[in-house]
C-alpha positions in Angstrom: 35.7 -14.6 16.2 37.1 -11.0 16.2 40.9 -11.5 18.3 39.6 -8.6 19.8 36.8 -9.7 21.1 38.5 -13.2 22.0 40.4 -11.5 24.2 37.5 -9.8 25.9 35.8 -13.6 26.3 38.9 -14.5 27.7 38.4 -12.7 30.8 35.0 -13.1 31.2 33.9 -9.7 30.0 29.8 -10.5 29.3 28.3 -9.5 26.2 27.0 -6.1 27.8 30.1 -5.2 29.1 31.7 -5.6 25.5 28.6 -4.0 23.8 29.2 -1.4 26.3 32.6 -0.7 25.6 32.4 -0.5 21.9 29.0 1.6 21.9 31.8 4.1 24.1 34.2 3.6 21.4 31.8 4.4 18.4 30.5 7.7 20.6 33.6 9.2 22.3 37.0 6.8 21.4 38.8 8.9 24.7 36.1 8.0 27.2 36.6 4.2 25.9 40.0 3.7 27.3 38.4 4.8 31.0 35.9 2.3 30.3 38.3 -0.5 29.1 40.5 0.1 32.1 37.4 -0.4 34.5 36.8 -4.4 33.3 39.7 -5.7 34.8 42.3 -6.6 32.1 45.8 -7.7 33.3 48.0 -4.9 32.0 50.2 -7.4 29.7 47.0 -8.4 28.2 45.8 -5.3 27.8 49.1 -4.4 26.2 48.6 -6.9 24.0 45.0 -6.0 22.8 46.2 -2.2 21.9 49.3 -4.2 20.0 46.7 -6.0 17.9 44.5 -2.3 17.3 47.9 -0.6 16.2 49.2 -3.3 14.2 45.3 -4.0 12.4 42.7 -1.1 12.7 40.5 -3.2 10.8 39.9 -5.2 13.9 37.6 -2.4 15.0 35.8 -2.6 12.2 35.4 -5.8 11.8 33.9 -6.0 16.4 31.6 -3.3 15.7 30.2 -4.8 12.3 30.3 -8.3 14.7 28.1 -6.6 17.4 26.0 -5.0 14.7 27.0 -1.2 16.0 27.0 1.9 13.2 30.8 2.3 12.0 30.1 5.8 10.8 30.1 7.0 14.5 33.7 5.3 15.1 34.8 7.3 11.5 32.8 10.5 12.6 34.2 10.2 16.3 38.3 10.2 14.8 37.8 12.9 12.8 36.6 15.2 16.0 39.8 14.0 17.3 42.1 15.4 14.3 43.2 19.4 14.9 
């Protein structure tokens, strides 16, 4: 399983809530970290998960393809971000 995602299971964040989250993410990355903050993470774990994102983007990849969601919309979502 995704580490990502492991860490989700770990605190009981249900399918929904992590299908949820990473629809957000594929749609609007910003508006994902007000939904992330809403499940109830403890902040060192939390920490930890956004270590394991900056250290392996892949990892996003690799949830959304798990979850069957379109990674086009994560790619075309960063490049609205870039100036």
């Amino acid at each position: 399983m995704n580490p990502i995602l492991a860490i989700l299971k770990e605190h009981n964040i249900d399918d929904a809530q992590v299908k949820e989250l990473f629809q957000t993410l594929t749609e609007n990355p910003l508006a994902a970290m007000g939904v992330i903050t809403q499940l109830g993470i403890p902040p060192e774990k939390l920490q930890q998960l956004m270590g394991l994102v900056m250290q392996n983007p892949a990892l996003i990849k690799e949830a959304v393809d798990e979850l069957g969601l379109d990674f086009s919309k994560v790619e075309a979502a960063k490049a609205q971000l870039k100036p």
